[in-house]
TINU-289122 format. One record per residue (C-alpha): residue number from 1; x, y, z; residue in three letters. Coordinates in Angstrom, 3 decimals. Each point is the difference from the previous one (the first is absolute). Layout:
N
+-----+----------+----------+----------+---------+
: num :       c1 :       c2 :       c3 : residuo :
+-----+----------+----------+----------+---------+
: NUM :        X :        Y :        Z :     ala :
...
+-----+----------+----------+----------+---------+
% end
This chain:
112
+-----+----------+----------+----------+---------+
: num :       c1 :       c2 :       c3 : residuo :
+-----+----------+----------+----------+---------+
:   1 :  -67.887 :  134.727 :   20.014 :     unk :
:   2 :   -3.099 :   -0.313 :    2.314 :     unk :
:   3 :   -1.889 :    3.071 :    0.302 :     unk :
:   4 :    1.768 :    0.350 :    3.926 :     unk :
:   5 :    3.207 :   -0.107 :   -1.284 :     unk :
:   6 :   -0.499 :    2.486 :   -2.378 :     unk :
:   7 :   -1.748 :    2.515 :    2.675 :     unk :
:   8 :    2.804 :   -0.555 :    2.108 :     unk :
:   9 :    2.552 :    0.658 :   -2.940 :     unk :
:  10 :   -2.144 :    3.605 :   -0.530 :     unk :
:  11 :   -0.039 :    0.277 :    3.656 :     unk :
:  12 :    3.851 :   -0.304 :    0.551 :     unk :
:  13 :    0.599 :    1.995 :   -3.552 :     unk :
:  14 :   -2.331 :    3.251 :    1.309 :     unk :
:  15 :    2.074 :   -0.106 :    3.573 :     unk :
:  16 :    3.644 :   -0.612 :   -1.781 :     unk :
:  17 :   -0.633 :    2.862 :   -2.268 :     unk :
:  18 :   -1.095 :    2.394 :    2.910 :     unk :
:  19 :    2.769 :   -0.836 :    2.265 :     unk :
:  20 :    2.722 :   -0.215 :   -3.089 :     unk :
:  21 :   -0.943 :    4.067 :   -0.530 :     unk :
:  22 :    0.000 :    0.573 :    3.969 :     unk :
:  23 :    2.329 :   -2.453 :    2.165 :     unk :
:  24 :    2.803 :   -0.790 :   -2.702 :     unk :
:  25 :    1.269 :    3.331 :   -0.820 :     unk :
:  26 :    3.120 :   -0.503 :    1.436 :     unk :
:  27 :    1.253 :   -2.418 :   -2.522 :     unk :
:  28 :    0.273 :    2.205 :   -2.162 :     unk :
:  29 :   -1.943 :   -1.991 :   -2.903 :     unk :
:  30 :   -1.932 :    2.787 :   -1.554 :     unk :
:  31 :   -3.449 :   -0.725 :   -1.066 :     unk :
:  32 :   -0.719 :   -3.611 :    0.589 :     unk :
:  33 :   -3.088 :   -1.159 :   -0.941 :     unk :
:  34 :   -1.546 :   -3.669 :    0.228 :     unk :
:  35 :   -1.517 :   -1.317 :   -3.364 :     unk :
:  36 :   -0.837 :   -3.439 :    1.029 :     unk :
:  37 :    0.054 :   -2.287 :    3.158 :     unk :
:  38 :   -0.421 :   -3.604 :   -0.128 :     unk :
:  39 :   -0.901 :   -1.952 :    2.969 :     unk :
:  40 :    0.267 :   -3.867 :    0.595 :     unk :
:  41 :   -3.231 :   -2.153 :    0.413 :     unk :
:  42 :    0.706 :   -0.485 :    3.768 :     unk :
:  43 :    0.957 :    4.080 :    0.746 :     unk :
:  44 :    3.232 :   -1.088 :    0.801 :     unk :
:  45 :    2.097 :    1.844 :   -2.698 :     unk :
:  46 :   -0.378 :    3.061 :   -1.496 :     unk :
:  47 :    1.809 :    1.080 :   -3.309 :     unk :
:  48 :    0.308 :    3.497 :   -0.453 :     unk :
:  49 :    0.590 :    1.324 :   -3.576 :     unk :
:  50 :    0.830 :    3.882 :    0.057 :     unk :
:  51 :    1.203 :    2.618 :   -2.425 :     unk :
:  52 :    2.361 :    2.917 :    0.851 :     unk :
:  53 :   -0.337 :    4.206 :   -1.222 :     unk :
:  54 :    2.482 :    2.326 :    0.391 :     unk :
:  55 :    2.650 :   -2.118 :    1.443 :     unk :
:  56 :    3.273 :   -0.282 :   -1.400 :     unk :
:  57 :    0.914 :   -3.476 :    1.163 :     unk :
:  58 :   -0.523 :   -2.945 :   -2.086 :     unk :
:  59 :   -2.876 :   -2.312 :    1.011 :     unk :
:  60 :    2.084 :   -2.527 :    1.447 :     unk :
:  61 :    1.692 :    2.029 :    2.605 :     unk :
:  62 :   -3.643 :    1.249 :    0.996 :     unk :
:  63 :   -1.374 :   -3.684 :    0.073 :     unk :
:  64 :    2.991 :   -0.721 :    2.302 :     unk :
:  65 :   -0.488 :    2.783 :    2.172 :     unk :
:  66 :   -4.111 :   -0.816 :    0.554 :     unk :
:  67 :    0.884 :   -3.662 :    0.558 :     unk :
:  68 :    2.571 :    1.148 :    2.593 :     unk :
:  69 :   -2.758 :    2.101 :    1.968 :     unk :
:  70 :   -2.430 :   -2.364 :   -0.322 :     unk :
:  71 :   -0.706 :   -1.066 :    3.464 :     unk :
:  72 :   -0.593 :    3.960 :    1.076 :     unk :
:  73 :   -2.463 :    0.209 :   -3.071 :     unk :
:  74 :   -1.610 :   -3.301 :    1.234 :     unk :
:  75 :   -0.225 :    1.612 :    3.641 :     unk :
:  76 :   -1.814 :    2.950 :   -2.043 :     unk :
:  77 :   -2.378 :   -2.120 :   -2.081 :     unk :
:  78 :   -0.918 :   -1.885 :    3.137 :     unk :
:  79 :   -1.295 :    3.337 :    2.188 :     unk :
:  80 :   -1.774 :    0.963 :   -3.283 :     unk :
:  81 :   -1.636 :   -3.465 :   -1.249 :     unk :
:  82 :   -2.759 :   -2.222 :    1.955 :     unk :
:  83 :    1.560 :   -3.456 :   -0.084 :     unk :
:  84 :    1.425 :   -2.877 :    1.875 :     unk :
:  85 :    2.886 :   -0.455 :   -1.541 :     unk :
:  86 :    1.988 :    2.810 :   -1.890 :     unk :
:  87 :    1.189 :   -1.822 :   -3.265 :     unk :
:  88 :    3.958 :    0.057 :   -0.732 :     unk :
:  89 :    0.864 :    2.379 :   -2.215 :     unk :
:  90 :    1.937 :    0.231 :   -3.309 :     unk :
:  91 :    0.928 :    2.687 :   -1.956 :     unk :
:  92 :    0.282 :   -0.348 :   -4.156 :     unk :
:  93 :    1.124 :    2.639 :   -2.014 :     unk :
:  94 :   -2.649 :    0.441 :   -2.507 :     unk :
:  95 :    1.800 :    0.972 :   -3.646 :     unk :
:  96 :   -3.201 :   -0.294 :   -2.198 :     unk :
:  97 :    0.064 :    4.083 :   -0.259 :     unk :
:  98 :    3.638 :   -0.324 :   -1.230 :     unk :
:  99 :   -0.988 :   -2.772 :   -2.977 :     unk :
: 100 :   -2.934 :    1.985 :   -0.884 :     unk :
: 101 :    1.878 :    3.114 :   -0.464 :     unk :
: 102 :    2.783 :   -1.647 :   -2.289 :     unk :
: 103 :   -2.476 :   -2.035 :   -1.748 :     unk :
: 104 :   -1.878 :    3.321 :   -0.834 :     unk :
: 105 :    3.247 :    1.967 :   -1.058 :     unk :
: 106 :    0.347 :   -2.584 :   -1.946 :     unk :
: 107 :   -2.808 :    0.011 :   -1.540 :     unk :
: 108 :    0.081 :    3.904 :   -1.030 :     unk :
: 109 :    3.372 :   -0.854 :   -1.416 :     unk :
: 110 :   -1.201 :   -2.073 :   -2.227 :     unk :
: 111 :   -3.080 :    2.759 :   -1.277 :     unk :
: 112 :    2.960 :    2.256 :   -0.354 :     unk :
+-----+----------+----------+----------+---------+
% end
């Protein structure tokens, strides 16, 4: 990534993170946090990987729900970000936390 692409992914991580804990509450998500954000070389496309805490839904359902709003949290991201054209957005659910944690039990299994 070119070192504008990768501002603008921080850029658009910072403002998805603020409005996910201020405009979204009424999905009913929990705690929904962004870990990463990859943006195309032309700004066009934005992937959005987040993680969920607290909620009781499975990932998918969550990642279905964002993806359905996703034009209001584009209308968000656009009064909040400087640019000339608001990337599209899509929403991944990010599992790495999951694998991590089963790898690690796991792993104190096998100390035990």
């Amino acid at each position: 990534m070119s070192i504008r692409t990768e501002k603008v992914a921080e850029e658009i991580k910072h403002k998805m993170n603020s409005a996910m804990s201020k405009d979204l509450m009424e999905l009913n998500l929990g705690l929904v946090t962004i870990s990463k954000v990859n943006v195309t070389a032309d700004l066009k496309i934005a992937k959005i990987y987040f993680t969920l805490l607290g909620n009781k839904e499975p990932g998918l359902k969550a990642e279905e729900k964002l993806n359905n709003r996703k034009k209001h949290i584009r209308y968000l991201l656009a009064q909040s970000i400087n640019l000339r054209y608001v990337p599209d957005l899509i929403f991944i659910y990010d599992d790495s936390f999951e694998h991590a944690e089963k790898i690690n039990k796991i792993l104190n299994d096998l100390k035990k």
